[in-house]
C-alpha positions in Angstrom: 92.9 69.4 180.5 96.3 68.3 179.7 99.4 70.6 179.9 102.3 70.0 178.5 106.1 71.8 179.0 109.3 71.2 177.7 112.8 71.3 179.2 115.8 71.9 177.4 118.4 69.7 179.2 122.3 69.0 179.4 124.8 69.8 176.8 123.0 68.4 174.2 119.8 70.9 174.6 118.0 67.5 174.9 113.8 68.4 175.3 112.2 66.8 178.0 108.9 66.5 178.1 106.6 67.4 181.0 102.6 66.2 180.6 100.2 66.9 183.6 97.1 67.2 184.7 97.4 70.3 187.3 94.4 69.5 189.1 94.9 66.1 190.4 98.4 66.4 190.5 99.7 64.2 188.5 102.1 63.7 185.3 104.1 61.6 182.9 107.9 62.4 181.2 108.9 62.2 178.3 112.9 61.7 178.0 114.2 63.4 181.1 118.0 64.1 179.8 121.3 64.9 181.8 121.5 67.7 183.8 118.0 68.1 185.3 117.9 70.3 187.7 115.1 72.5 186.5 113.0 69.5 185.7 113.5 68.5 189.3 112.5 71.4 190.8 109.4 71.9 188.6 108.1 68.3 189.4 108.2 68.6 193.5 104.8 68.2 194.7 103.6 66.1 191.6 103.0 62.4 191.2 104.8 61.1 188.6 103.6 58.0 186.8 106.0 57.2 184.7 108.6 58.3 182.3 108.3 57.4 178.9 111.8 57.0 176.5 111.5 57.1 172.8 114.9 55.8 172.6 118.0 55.3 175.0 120.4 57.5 173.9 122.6 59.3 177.0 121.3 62.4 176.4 117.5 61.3 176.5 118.4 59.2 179.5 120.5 61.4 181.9 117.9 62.3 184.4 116.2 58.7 184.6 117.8 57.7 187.8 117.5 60.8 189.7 113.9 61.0 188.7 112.9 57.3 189.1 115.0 57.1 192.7 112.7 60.5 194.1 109.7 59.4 192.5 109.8 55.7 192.3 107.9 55.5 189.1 108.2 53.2 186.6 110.8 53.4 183.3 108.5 52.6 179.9 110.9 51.7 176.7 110.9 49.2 173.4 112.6 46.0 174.3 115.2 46.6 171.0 117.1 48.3 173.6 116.0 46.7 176.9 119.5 46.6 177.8 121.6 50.2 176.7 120.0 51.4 179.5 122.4 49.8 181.8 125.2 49.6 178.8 127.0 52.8 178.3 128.8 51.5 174.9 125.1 51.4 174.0 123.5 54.5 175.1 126.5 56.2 173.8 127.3 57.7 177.1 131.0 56.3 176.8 131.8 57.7 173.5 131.8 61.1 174.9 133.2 61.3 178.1 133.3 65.4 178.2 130.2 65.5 178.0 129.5 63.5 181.5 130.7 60.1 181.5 129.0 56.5 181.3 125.1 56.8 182.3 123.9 53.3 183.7 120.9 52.6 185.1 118.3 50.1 186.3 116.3 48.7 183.3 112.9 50.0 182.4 110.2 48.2 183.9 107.6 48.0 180.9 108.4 47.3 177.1 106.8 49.5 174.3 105.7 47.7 170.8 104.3 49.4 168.1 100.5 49.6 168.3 100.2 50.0 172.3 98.0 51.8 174.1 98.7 53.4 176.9 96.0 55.0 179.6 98.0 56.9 182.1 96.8 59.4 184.2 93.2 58.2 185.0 92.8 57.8 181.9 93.0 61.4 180.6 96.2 60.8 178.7 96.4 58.3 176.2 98.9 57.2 174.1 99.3 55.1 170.8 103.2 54.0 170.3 104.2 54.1 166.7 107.7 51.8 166.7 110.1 54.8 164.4 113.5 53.2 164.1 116.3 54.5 162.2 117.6 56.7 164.4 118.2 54.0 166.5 116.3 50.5 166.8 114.0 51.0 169.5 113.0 54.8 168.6 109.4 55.0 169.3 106.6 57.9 169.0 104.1 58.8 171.0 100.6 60.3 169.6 98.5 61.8 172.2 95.2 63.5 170.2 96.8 66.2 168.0 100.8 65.9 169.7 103.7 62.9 168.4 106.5 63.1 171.0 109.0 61.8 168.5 112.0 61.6 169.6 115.0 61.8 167.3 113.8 61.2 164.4 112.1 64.3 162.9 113.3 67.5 163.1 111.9 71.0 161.9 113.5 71.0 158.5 115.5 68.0 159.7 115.8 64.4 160.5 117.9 62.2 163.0 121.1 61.3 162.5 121.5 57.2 161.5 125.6 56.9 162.2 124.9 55.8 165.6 124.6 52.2 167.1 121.6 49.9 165.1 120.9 53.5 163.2 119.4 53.2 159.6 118.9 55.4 157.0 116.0 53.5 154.8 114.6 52.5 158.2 114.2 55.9 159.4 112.6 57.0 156.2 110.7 54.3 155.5 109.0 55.5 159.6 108.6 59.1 158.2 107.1 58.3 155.1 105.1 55.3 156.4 104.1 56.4 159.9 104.5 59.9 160.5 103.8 61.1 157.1 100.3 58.8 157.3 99.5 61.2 160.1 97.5 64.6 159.7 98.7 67.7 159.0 98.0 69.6 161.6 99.9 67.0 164.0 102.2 69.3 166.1 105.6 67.4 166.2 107.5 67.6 169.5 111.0 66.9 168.9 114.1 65.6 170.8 116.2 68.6 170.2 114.7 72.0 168.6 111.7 73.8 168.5 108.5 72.6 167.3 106.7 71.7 164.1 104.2 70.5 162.2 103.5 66.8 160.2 101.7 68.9 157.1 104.9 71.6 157.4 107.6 68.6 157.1 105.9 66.7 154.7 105.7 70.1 152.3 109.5 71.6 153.3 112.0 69.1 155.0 114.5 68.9 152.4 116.2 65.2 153.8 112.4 63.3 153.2 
């Protein structure tokens, strides 16, 4: 059985993502973001197998190098921003410098494209990667059974901003309306930022769709 937690990290109340499997020990992140100290603490003693981006934005990216350098797992992200990670204009990191300064770190190791499959875990966890840009160009989902990690670009009642670097408006619609929206209702939505909702709730209620 697969549990799942969430972290809300850094100034930006960025939701990390913590999947295990309690009795082997083992898990994958989700967008480990600045500041993640509690994150840290909750993952000594587990394996991690790698941390999964759905974009590169600072505040989805903060915690990458601390985790990757104490766990020496491998960084999974789409190759339409293989390099913000170690490009603070990019990530945005630089724009804001009260919030912590430039983030830089080592690129990921493995490139998400829409379609994949991933078996992590032993093969208890499996992902499909929907490729959602608009947000920003590599945003990416992740649908594991009934839960779509999703990043930035649906919200409860909301979607992601597009006024950022390689954002989109009709892109990001056009990945609501033609990949999320395709999915079932009862799809639980785990956002970036914010609490938690439902793919049948959006489609009936979010007012910017």
């Amino acid at each position: 059985m697969i549990k799942i937690e969430s972290f809300s990290l850094g100034p930006l109340q960025t939701n990390a993502y913590l999947l295990s499997d309690p009795e082997a020990g083992r898990a994958v992140i989700i967008d480990p973001g600045m500041n993640p100290g509690p994150l840290l603490k909750r993952i000594e003693g587990l394996h991690i197998e790698a941390i999964l981006l759905t974009h590169a934005h600072f505040d989805h990216i903060g915690g990458v190098d601390a985790i990757r350098k104490s766990k020496g797992c491998p960084v999974y992200l789409h190759d339409a921003e293989a390099d913000w990670l170690t490009n603070p204009n990019k990530n945005g990191s630089s724009r804001w410098p009260d919030l912590g300064g430039p983030i830089v770190t080592d690129p990921a190791e493995y490139a998400l494209d829409e379609g994949m499959i991933l078996k992590l875990l032993d093969g208890r966890l499996t992902f499909k990667v929907l490729h959602t840009p608009g947000h920003s160009p590599g945003s990416v989902s992740f649908l594991f059974e009934k839960h779509l990690f999703g990043g930035d670009v649906l919200f409860k009642l909301s979607v992601g901003r597009t006024d950022l670097t390689g954002g989109s408006e009709r892109e990001l619609l056009d990945s609501i309306h033609g990949k999320l929206f395709e999915l079932d209702d009862d799809v639980t939505v785990y956002p970036g930022h914010g609490g938690r909702t439902t793919i049948g709730f959006e489609r009936e209620h979010n007012p910017y769709v």
